[in-house]
C-alpha positions as CSV (number, residue, x, y, z in Angstrom):
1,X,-21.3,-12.3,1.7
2,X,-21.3,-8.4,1.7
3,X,-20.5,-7.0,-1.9
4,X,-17.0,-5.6,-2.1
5,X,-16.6,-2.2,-2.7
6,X,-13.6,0.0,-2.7
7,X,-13.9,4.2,-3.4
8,X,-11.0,4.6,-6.5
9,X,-9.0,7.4,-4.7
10,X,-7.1,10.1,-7.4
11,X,-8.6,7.8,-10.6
12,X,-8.3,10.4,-13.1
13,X,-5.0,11.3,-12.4
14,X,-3.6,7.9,-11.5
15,X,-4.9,7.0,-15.0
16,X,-3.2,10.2,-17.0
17,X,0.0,9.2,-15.3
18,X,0.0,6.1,-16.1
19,X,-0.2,7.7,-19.7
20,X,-1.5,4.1,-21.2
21,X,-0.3,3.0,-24.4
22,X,-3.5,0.9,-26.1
23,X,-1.1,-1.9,-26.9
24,X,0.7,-1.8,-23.7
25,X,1.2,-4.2,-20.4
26,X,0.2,-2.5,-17.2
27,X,-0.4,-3.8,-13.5
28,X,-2.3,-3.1,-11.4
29,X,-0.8,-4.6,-7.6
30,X,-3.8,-3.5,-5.9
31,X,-6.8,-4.7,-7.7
32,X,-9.7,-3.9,-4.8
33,X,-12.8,-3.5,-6.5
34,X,-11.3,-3.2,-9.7
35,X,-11.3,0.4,-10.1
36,X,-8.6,1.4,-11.2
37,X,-8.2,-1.8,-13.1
38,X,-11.5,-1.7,-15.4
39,X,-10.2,2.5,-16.2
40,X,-6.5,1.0,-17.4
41,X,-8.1,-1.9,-19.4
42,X,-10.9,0.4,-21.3
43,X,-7.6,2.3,-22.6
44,X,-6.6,-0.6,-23.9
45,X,-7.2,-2.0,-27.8
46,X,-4.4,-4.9,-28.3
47,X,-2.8,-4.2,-24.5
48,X,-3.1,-6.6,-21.8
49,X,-3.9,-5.7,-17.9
50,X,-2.6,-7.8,-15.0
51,X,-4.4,-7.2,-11.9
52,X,-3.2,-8.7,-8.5
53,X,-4.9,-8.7,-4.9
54,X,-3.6,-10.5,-2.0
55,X,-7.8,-10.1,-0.5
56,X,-9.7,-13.6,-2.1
57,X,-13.1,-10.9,-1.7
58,X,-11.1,-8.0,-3.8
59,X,-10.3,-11.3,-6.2
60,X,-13.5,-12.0,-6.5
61,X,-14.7,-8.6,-6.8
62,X,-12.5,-7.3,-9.6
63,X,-12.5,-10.5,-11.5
64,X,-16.6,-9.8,-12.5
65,X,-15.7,-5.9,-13.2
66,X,-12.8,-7.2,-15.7
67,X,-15.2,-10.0,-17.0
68,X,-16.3,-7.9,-19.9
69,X,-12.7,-6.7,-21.2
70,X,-12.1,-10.7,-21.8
71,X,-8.3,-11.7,-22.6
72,X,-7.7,-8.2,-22.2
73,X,-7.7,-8.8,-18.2
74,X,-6.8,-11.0,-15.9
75,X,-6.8,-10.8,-11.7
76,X,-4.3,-13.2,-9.8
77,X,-4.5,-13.6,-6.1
78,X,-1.2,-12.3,-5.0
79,X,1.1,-10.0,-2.6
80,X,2.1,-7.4,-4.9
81,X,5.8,-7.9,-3.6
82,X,5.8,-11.2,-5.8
83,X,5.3,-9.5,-9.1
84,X,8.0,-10.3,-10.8
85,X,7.1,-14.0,-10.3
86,X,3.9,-13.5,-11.2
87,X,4.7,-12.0,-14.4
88,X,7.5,-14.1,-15.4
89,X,4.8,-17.4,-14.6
90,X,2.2,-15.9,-17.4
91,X,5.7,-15.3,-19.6
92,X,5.9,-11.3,-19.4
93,X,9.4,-10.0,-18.9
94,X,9.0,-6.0,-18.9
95,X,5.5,-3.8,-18.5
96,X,4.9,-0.2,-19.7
97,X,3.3,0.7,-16.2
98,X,2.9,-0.4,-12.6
99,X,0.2,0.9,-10.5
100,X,-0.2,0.6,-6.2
101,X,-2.8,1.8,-4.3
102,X,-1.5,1.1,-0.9
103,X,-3.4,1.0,2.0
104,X,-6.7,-0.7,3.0
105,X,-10.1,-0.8,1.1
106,X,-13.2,0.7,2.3
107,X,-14.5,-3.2,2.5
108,X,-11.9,-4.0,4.2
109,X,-12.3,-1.3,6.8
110,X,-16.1,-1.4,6.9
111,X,-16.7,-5.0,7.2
112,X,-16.6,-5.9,10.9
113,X,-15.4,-9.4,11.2
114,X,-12.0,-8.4,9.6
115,X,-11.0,-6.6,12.6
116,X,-9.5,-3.4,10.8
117,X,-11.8,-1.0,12.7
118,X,-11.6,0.5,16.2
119,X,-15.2,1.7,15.3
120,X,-16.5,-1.9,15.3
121,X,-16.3,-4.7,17.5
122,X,-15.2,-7.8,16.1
123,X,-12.3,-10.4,16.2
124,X,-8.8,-8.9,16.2
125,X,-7.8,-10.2,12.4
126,X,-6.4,-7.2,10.5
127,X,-5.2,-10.0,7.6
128,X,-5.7,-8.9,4.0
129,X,-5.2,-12.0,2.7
130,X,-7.4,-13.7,5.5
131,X,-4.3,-16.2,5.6
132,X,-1.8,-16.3,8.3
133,X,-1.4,-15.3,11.9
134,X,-3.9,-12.2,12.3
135,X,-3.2,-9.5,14.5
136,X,-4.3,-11.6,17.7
137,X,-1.9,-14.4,17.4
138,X,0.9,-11.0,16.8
139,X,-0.5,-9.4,20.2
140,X,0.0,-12.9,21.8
141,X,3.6,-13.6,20.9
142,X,5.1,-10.5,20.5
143,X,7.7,-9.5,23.3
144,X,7.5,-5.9,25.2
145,X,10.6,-4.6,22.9
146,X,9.0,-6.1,19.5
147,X,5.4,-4.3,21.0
148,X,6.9,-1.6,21.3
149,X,9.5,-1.3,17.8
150,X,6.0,-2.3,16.2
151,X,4.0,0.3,18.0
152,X,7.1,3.4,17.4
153,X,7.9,2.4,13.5
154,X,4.6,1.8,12.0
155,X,2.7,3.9,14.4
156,X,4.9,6.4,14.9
157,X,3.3,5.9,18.1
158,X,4.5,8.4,20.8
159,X,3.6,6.3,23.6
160,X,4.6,2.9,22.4
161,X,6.0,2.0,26.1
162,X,2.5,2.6,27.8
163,X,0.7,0.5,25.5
164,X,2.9,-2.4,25.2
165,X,3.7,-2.8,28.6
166,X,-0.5,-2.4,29.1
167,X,-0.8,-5.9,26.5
168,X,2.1,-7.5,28.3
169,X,0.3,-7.4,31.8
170,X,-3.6,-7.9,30.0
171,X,-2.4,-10.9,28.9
172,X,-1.0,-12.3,31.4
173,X,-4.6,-12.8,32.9
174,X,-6.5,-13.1,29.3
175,X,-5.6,-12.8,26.0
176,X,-6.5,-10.0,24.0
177,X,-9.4,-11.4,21.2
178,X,-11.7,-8.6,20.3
179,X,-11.0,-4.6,18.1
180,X,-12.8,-3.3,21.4
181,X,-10.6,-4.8,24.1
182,X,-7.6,-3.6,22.4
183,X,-9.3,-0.1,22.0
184,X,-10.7,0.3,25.6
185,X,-6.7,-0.9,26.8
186,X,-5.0,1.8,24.7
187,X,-7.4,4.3,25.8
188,X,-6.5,3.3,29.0
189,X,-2.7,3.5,28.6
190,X,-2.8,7.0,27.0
191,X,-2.4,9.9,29.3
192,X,-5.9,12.0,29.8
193,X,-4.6,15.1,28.1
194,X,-3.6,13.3,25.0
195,X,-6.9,11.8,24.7
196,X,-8.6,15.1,23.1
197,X,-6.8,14.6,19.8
198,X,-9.0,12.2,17.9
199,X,-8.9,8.2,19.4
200,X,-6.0,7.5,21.1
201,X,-6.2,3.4,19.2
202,X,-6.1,5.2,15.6
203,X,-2.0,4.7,15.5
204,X,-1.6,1.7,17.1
205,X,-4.5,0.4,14.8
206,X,-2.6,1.2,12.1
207,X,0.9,-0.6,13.1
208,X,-0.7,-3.6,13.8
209,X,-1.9,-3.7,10.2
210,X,1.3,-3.0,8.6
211,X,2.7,-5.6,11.2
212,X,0.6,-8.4,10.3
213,X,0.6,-7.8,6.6
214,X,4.1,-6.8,5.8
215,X,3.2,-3.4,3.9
216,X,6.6,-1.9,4.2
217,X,8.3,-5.0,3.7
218,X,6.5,-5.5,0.7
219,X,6.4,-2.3,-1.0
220,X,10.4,-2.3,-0.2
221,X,10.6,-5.8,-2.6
222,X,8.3,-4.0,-5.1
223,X,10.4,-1.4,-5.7
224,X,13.5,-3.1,-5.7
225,X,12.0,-5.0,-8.7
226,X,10.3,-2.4,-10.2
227,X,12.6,-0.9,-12.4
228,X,13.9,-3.7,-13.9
229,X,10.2,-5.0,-14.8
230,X,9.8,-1.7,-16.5
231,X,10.3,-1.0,-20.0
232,X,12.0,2.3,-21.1
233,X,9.2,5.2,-21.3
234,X,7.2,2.8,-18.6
235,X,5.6,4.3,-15.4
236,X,5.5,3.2,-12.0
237,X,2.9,5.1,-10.3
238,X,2.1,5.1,-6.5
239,X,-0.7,6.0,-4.0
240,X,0.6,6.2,-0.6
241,X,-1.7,6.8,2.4
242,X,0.7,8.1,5.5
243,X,4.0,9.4,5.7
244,X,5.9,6.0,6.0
245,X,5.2,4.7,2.6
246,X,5.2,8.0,1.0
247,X,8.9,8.4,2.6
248,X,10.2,5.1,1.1
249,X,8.7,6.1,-2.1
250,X,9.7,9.2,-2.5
251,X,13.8,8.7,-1.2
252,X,13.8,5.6,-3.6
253,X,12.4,7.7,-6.5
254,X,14.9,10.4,-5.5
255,X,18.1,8.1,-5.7
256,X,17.0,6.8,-9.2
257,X,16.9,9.8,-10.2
258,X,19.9,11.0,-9.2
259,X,23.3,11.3,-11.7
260,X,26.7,12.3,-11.4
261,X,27.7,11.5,-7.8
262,X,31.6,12.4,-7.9
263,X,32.7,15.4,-5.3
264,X,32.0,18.6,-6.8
265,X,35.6,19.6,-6.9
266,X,36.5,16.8,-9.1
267,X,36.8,18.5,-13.1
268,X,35.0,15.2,-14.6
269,X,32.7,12.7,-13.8
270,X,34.8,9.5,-13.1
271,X,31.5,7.3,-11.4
272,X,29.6,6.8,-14.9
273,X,26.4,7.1,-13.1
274,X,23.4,8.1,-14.6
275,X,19.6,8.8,-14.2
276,X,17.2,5.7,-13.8
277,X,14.2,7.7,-14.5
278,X,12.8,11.2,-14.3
279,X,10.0,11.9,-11.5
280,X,6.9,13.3,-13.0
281,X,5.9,15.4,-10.3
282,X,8.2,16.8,-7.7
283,X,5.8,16.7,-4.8
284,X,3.5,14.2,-6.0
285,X,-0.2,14.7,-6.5
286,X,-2.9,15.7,-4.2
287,X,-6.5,14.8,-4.6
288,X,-8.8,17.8,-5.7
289,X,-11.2,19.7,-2.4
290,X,-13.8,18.4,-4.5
291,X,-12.3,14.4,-4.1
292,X,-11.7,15.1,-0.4
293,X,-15.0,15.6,0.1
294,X,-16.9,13.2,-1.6
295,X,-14.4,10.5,0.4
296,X,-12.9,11.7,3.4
297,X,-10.6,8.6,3.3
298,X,-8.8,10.5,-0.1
299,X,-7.6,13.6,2.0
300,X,-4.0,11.5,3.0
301,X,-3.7,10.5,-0.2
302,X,-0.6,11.6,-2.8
303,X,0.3,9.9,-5.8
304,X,3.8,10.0,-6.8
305,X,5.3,8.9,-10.6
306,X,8.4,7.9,-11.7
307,X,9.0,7.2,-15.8
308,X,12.1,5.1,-16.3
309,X,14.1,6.3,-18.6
310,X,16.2,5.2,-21.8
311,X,19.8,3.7,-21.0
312,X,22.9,4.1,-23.2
């Protein structure tokens, strides 16, 4: 089996976010290769880390980087959208600190057989937690309208109608099974001129993933639970990848943020609402020129913070 690795993206500043307590609870809902998880737990004297990965090879992988913190540590195999079941299971009702780096690992992308690269040829897969119908049985099934809402909302693929109706009438003949089949057929269905701005299968690439692993629907449950899983002064701290998750992130930080909501011609406010937490940085956090070129995978990267805050 090839070693799992995984390139920690914004690690320092993830970290001093997270401002870490030494006898505090964090998570970590994106284990990898333990990265960020072995930097929380060596901050940690009496604290305990919680590290989930829904990938058995990330599980695997961060479970022998954690080995030598002990009880401080633990990794579960998990979707990060059930974390609030996984913590109430080990009895742990509120955390001073959530971390999520979305997206997928460098393993992931650089190991063939799991089908995320259009760079490789290999099965069509795409499946983190190698469980489940993979991105051929999705190309198989899905109708020309669910082809296309897959291709438009995750891909913010401008020619979602070309490509779907291009799979619809491939597989009519022969299924699509292979990352270079599906390639060769979008490249295909895009218009010459459009061709010239890097590969034409990068977006729909990237919908299928989200497709067959739920990201958005996850990371939608995850912050719905978030808050309440978070103690007052606790952090939730994000690493998004494209403008989709950064979007929900940032509108969902935005509303808990957000007070007084009565019209501004009333003399008092009459809705009681108030702040759910304060957002640490307004336009998140970029990695450094020197980050972006030591891993060219960083340079989409922003981490955004929000620190729940104290309730009357």
């Amino acid at each position: 089996m090839q070693k799992f690795y995984h390139q920690s993206v914004l690690l320092h500043e993830s970290i001093e976010a997270l401002a870490i307590r030494p006898d505090g609870v964090y998570v970590d809902g994106t284990a990898g290769g333990g990265g960020h998880s072995a930097a929380i737990a060596a901050g940690l004297e009496s604290g305990r880390l919680i590290a989930l990965d829904a990938d058995p090879d990330a599980v695997r992988a961060a479970g022998e980087r954690l080995a030598p913190f002990g009880s401080k540590a633990c990794v579960v195999q998990s979707n990060f959208r059930d974390m609030k079941r996984v913590l109430a299971d080990l009895g742990i009702a509120e955390v001073d600190g959530i971390l999520l780096d979305l997206g997928v690992s460098s393993h992931q992308f650089d190991t063939p057989a799991r089908g995320f690269s259009y760079r490789a040829d290999a099965p069509l897969d795409m499946r983190m937690s190698q469980s489940g119908l993979g991105a051929r049985e999705l190309l198989a099934t899905a109708s020309y309208a669910e082809l296309v809402r897959i291709l438009r909302e995750y891909g913010e693929e401008r020619f979602a109608p070309r490509i779907a109706a291009a799979i619809c009438k491939r597989r009519e003949t022969k299924p699509l099974e292979t990352t270079f089949e599906l390639s060769e057929l979008v490249r295909e269905a895009y218009p010459a001129p459009a061709r010239r701005s890097g590969h034409p299968a990068r977006k729909t690439f990237q919908a299928l993933r989200m497709a067959v692993n739920g990201e958005l629907e996850s990371l939608s449950v995850l912050l719905d639970d978030a808050l309440a899983l978070l103690r007052p002064g606790g952090r939730l701290c994000i690493i998004t990848f494209h403008s989709l998750e950064d979007r929900m992130v940032k509108q969902r930080f935005l509303s808990w943020a957000q007070g007084c909501i009565c019209p501004p011609d009333f003399p008092v406010c009459v809705c009681g609402r108030k702040p759910q937490v304060r957002v640490v940085y307004k336009r998140g956090v970029l990695p450094s020129a020197e980050e972006i070129e030591a891993n060219q995978r960083s340079r989409s990267a922003r981490l955004r913070v929000a620190e729940k805050l104290e309730q009357d």
